[in-house]
Legacy VTK file of the C-alpha trace (Angstrom):
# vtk DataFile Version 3.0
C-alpha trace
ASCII
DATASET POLYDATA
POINTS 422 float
-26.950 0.618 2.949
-27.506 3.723 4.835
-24.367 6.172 5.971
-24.165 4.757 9.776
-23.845 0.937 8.254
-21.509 2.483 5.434
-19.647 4.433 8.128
-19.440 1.635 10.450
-17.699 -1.030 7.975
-15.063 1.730 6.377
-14.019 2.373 10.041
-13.501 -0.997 10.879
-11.342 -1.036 7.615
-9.474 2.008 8.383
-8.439 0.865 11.781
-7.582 -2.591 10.698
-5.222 -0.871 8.336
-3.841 1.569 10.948
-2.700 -1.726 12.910
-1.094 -3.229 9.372
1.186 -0.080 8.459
2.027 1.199 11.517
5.544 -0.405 11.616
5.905 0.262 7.513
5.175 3.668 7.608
8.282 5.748 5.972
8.049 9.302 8.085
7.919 12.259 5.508
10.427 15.480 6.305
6.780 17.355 5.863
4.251 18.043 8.468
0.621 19.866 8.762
1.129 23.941 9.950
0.677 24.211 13.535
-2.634 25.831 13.252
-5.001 24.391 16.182
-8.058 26.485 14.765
-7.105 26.266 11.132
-8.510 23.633 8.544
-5.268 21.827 6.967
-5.262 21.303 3.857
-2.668 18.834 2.014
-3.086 18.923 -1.533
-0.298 17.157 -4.333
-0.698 14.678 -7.168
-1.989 11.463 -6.984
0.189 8.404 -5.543
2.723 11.243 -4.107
1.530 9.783 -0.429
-0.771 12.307 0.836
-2.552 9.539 2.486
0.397 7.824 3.902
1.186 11.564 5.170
-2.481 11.413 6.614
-1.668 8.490 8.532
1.471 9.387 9.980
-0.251 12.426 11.401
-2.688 9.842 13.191
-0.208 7.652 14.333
1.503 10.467 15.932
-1.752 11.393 17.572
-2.213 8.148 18.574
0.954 7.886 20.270
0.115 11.405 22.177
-3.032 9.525 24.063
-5.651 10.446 21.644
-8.215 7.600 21.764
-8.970 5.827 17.963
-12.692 6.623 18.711
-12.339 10.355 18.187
-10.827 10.303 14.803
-12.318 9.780 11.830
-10.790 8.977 8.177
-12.347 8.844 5.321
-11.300 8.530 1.369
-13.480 10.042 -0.856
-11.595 7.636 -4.159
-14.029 4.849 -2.399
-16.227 3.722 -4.704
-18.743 2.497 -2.215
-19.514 5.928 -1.405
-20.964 6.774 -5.294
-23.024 8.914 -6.010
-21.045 11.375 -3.772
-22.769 14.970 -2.884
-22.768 17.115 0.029
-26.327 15.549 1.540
-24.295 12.250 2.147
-20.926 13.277 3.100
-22.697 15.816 5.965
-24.894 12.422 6.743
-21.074 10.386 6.830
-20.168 13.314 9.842
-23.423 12.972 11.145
-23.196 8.848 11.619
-20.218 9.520 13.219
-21.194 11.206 15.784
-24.076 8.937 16.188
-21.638 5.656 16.498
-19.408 7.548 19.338
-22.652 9.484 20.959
-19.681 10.129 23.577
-17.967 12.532 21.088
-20.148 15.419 21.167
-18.308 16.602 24.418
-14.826 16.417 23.251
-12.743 17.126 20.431
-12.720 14.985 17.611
-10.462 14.694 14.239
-11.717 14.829 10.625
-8.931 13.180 7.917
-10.753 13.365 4.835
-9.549 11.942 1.873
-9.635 13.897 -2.258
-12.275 15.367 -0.654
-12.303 17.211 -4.526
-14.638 14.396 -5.417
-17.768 15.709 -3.329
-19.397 18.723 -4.600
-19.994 21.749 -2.828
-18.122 20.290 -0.048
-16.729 22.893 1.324
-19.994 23.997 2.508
-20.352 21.340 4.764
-17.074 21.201 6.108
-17.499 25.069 7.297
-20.451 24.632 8.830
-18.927 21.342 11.054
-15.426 23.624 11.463
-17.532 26.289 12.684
-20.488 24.308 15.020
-18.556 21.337 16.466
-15.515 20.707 18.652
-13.136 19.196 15.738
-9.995 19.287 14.003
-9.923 19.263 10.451
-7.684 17.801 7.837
-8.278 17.588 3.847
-6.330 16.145 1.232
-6.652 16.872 -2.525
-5.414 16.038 -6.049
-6.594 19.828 -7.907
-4.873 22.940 -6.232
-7.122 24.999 -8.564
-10.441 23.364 -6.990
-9.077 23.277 -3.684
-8.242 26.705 -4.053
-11.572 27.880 -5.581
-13.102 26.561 -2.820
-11.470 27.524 0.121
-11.490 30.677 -1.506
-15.484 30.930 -1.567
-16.508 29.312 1.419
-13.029 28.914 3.762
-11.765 32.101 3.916
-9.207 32.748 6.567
-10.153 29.462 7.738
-7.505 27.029 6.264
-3.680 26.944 5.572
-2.320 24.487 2.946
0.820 21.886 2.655
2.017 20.661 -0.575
2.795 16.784 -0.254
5.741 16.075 -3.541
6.825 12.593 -4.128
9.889 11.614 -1.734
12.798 14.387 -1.707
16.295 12.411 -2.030
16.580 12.243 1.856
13.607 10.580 2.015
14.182 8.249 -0.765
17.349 7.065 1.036
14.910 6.761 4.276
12.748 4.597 2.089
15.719 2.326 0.588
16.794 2.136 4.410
20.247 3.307 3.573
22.106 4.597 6.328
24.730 6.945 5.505
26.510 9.631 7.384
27.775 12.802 6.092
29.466 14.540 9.054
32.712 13.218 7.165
32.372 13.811 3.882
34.837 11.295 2.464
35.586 10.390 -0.709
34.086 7.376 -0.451
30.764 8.604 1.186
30.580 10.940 -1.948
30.728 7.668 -4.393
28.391 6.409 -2.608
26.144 8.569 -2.360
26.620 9.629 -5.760
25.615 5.948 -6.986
22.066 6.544 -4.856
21.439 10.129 -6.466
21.973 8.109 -9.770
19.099 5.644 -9.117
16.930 8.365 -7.926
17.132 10.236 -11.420
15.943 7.037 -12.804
13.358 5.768 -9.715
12.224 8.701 -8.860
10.665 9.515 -5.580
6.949 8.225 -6.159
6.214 5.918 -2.923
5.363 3.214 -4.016
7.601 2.557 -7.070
10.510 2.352 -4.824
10.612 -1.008 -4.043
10.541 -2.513 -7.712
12.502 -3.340 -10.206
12.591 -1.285 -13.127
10.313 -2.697 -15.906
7.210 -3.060 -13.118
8.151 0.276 -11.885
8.183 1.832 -15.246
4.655 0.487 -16.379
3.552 1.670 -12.250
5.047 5.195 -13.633
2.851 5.394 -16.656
-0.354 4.449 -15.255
0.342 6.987 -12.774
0.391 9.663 -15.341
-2.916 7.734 -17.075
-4.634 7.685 -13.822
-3.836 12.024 -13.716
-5.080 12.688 -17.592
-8.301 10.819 -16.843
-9.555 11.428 -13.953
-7.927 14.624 -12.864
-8.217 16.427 -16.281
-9.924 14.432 -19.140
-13.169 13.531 -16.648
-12.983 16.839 -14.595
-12.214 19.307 -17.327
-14.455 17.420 -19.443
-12.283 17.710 -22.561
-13.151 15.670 -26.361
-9.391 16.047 -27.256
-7.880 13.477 -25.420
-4.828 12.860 -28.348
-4.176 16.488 -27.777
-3.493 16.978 -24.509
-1.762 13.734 -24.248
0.717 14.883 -26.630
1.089 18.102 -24.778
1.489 16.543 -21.517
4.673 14.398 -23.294
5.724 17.769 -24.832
6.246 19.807 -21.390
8.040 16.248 -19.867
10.495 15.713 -22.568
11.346 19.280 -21.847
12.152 19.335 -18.511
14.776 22.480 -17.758
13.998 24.045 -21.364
11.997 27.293 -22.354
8.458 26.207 -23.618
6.196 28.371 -25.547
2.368 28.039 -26.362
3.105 29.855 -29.862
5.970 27.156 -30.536
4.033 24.305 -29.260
0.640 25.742 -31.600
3.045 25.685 -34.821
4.241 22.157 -33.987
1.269 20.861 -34.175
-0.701 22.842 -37.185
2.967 20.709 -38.758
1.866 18.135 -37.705
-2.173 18.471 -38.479
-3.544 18.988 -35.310
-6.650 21.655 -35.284
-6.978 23.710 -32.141
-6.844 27.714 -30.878
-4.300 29.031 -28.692
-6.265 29.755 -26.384
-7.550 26.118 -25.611
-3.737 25.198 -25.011
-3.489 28.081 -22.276
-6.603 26.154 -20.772
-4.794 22.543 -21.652
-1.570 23.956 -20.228
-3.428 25.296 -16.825
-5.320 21.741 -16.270
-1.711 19.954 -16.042
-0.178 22.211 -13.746
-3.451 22.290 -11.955
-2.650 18.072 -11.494
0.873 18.547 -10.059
1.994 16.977 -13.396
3.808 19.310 -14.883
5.061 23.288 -13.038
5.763 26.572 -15.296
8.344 29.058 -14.167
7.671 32.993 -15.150
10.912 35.132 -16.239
12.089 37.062 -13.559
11.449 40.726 -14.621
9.758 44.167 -13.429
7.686 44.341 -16.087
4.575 42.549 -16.104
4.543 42.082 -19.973
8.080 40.785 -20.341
6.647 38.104 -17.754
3.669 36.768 -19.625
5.716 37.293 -23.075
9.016 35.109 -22.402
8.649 31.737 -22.586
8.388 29.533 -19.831
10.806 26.930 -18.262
9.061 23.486 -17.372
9.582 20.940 -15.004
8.191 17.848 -13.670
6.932 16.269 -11.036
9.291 14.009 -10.744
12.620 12.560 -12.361
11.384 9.241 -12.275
7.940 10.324 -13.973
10.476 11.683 -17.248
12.748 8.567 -17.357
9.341 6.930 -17.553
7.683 8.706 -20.329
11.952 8.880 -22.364
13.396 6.083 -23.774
16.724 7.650 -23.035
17.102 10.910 -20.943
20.933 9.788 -19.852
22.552 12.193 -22.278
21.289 15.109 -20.113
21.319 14.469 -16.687
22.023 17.723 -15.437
18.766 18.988 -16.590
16.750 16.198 -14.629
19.376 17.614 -11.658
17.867 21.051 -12.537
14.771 19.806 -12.252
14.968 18.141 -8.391
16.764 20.922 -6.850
13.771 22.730 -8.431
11.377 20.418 -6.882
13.502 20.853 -3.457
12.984 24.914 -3.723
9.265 24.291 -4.191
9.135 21.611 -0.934
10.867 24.545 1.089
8.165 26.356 0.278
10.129 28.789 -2.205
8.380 31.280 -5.182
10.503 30.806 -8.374
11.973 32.375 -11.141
14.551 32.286 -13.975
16.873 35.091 -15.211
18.626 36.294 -18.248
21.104 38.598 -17.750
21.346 41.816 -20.287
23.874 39.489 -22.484
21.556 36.662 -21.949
23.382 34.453 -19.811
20.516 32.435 -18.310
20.350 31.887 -14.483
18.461 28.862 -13.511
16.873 29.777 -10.450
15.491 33.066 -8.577
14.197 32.412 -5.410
12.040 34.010 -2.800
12.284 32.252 0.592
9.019 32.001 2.992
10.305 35.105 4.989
11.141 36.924 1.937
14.891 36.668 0.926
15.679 36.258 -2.302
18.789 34.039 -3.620
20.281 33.504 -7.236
21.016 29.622 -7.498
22.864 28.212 -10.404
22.690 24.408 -11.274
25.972 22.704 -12.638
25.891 19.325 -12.989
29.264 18.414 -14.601
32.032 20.563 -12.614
34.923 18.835 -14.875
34.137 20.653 -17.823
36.243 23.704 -17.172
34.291 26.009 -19.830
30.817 25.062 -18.562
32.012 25.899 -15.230
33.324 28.910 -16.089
30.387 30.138 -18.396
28.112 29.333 -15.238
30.634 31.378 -12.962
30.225 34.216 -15.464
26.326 34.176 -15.428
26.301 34.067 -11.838
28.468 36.758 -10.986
26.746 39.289 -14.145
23.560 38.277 -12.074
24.756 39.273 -9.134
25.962 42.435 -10.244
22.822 43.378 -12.042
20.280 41.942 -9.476
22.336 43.451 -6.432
21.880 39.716 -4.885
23.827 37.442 -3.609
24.502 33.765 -5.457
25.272 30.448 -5.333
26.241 27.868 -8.093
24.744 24.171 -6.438
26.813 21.181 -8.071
26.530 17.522 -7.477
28.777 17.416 -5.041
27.652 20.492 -2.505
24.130 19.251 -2.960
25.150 15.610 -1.415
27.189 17.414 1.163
24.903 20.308 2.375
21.637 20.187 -0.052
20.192 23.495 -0.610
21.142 26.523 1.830
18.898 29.178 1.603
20.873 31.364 4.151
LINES 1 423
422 0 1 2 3 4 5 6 7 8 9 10 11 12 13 14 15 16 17 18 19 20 21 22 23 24 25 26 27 28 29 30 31 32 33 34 35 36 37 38 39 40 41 42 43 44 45 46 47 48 49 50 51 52 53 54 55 56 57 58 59 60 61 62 63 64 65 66 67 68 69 70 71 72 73 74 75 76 77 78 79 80 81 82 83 84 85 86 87 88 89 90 91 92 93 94 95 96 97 98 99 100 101 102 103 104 105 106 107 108 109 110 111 112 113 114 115 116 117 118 119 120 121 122 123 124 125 126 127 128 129 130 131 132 133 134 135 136 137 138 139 140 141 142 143 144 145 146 147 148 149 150 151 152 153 154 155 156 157 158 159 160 161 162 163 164 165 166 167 168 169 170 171 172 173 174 175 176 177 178 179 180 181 182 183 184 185 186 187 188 189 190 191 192 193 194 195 196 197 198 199 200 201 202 203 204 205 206 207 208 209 210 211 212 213 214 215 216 217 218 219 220 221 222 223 224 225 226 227 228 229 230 231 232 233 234 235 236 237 238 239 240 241 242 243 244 245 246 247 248 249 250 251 252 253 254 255 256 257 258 259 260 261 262 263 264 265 266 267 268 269 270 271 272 273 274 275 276 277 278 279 280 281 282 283 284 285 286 287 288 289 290 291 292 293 294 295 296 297 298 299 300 301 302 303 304 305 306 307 308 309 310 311 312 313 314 315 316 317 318 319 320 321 322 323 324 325 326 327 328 329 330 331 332 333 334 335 336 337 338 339 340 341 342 343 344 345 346 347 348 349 350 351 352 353 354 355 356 357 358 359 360 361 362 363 364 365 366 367 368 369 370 371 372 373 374 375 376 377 378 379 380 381 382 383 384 385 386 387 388 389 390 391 392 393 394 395 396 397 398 399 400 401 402 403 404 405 406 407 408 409 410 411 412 413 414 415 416 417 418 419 420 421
C-alpha cells in the first residue's frame, strides 16, 4: 500500500475517533505556548496523555471554525507505518497535500505523534516548517532525543511543553468530583483529604483512573514494562536488562531519599552483580531520559559540591510507586514530597534541595519561570509537634543563610491554596 492509500485509511480513523471522544475528553490545566511561528513540541512519558492533550488542542481548533480537512494527525506507535524513515514520513506530508490539493493555499496543521520513532526526522519537518503554510505540533516519549534533535536541525525554531500524568486538580476533574473550596470547612477538608488519599495510591496516569485497584495495578506495571523496553532496553540497545530493572526499582522505592551511584555500585557487587560505574551514570541518564524516574542536584555555589552530593529521587508518579511497593503506607509524606515535587516541575519550576551548615535538610529550592527563587518545606504530619518544629527550625536557618524567603506546604494549605509561588 502506497502512503496516499495508507494516509487515506488512518485519516478516516483519526476522524472517526475525533467524533467518539469528543464528549469524553477530560481538559488538561496544560496548553501548547502561544507561539504562531514556533514548532510545539510536547514531550512526557508514555500513557501520561500527550495524545489526549493532542486532541484537545484539535477540538479546540475545531470549535474556532478550522475545517477537519486542514489538519492532519498522525501516530508514529502505528505499526502499519513499519519500516519508518524520513523518505516515507516526508511522502505521508506529501499525500496529504495531494488528498486536499485545496490546501496548498491555506494554512494547514501537523499533530504528529512519538514522532522519536522516525529517524532523522527532524530534517523533514524543517524543511515543511520552513517551505509550506503550516502549523506544527510534535509529541515525544525521549526528552534527550527530542532535544538532540531540535538542537541540530530546529534551532530557534521550537518551544517545548512537558505533558505529567494528571495533577490532583485534574484527577478530581477526571473522578468528576465537584468540590468547592471558597469555604474551606471542616468538612470540605475531610473530604478532600479522603480524595488526596486515593490519589497517593491511583495516581494520576489517565487511564488507570477509572479501575479498580488490582486491574489498575497490573495497567501500572506494564506501563513501566512498556518504558524499559521500548524507550530504553530497544533504544539504548542495552544486554543487561536484570540490571537496569533492578535500578529502575531502586530509584522508585526511594522516592524523597538521597541516592548515590557509589552506594547503589556497592549494593550490587553484595549482591554479585558485575558492572562499571560509569555504565550506571549511562543506566541512570536513560531513565530520567523516559520521564520514569527525575534527579534533584544539591543546591550549592560550587559546581563540585553539586555533582559530589548525592541526589534526591522522585517519580513520575505516586501511583507508579504504590505499584512497584507492596506497602508504601508507612511513609506517606514522602510520596506527598514527591507530588508537590511533580507540581513545581508542571509550573515549570528548576529544582533543588538544601542542607543548611548544621545539616538540616530543606526539601525544595525553587526557581520560578521569571526567576524568583522560593524555599518550600514539605510536612506531611502537622500533629507531631517535634517534626513540626524541627521543620520550622530548618526553614527559618535556610532562610537566614540563603537570604530567601520560605514556606513550609502541609496537607492542609496544599488542599486549600496548592502551591503559591508568590
Amino acid at each position: 500500500m502506497n502512503e496516499k492509500k495508507i494516509l487515506q485509511v488512518l485519516l478516516g480513523e483519526f476522524q472517526d475517533k475525533l467524533k467518539l471522544i469528543k464528549e469524553k475528553i477530560i481538559r488538561r490545566d496544560i496548553s501548547f505556548a502561544k507561539a504562531e511561528n514556533m514548532i510545539k513540541v510536547a514531550m512526557g512519558m508514555r500513557r501520561s496523555g500527550k495524545t489526549y492533550f493532542v486532541y484537545q488542542n484539535i477540538l479546540d481548533m475545531l470549535k474556532k471554525g478550522t475545517d477537519l480537512s486542514r489538519v492532519l494527525y498522525i501516530n508514529f506507535e502505528d505499526d502499519r507505518l513499519l519500516p519508518l524513515d524520513r523518505k516515507k514520513l516526508a511522502n505521508l506530508l506529501e499525500a496529504f497535500y495531494s488528498i486536499y490539493p485545496e490546501n496548498h493555499e491555506q494554512k494547514c496543521y501537523f499533530f504528529l505523534d512519538e514522532i522519536q520513532n522516525v529517524k532523522d526526522w527532524a530534517i523533514v519537518i524543517r524543511r515543511f516548517h520552513d517551505s509550506k503554510n503550516v502549523e506544527i505540533f510534535l509529541t515525544g516519549s525521549s526528552a534527550k532525543l527530542l532535544s538532540k534533535e531540535i538542537a541540530t536541525s530546529l534551532r530557534g525554531r521550537s518551544i517545548a511543553t512537558e505533558i505529567w500524568p494528571f495533577s490532583f486538580d485534574e484527577y478530581i476533574k477526571a473522578k468528576n468530583i465537584t468540590i468547592d473550596r471558597s469555604i474551606f470547612s471542616k468538612k470540605t477538608q475531610d473530604n478532600l483529604t479522603k480524595i488526596f488519599h486515593s490519589y497517593l495510591t491511583e495516581g494520576g496516569f489517565p487511564e488507570v483512573t477509572q479501575y479498580d485497584s488490582d486491574i489498575r495495578g497490573r495497567i501500572l506495571q506494564e506501563y513501566i514494562d512498556i518504558v524499559l523496553y521500548r524507550d530504553i532496553i530497544e533504544r539504548h540497545k542495552i544486554k543487561n536488562t536484570a540490571l537496569i530493572k533492578y535500578m529502575i526499582l531502586s530509584m522508585i522505592h526511594n522516592v524523597a531519599n538521597p541516592f548515590t551511584i557509589n552506594k547503589f555500585y556497592n549494593d550490587l557487587k553484595s549482591k554479585g552483580y558485575k558492572t562499571g560505574k560509569d555504565i550506571l551514570y549511562e543506566y541512570a541518564d536513560y531513565i530520567e531520559d523516559a520521564y520514569l524516574a527525575f534527579s534533584v542536584t544539591i543546591y550549592d555555589k560550587s559546581i563540585r559540591k553539586m555533582q559530589t552530593n548525592p541526589k534526591k529521587i522522585y517519580a513520575i508518579d505516586p501511583g507508579i510507586v504504590r505499584a512497584l511497593t507492596l506497602n508504601y503506607d508507612g511513609d506517606l509524606g514522602k510520596l506527598f514530597e514527591n507530588v508537590v515535587y511533580l507540581d513545581l516541575r508542571r509550573l515549570g519550576c528548576k529544582i533543588s534541595y538544601y542542607l543548611t551548615s548544621k545539616r538540616y535538610e530543606i526539601d525544595f529550592i525553587v526557581t520560578t519561570p521569571k526567576g524568583h527563587k522560593k524555599i518550600i518545606q514539605v510536612v506531611w504530619n502537622t500533629e507531631d509537634k517535634k517534626t513540626l518544629d524541627r521543620e520550622k527550625r530548618a526553614l527559618k536557618a535556610a532562610e537566614k543563610e540563603l537570604k530567601m524567603k520560605g514556606e513550609i506546604i502541609t496537607l492542609e494549605s496544599y488542599l486549600r491554596d496548592g502551591i503559591n509561588l508568590s
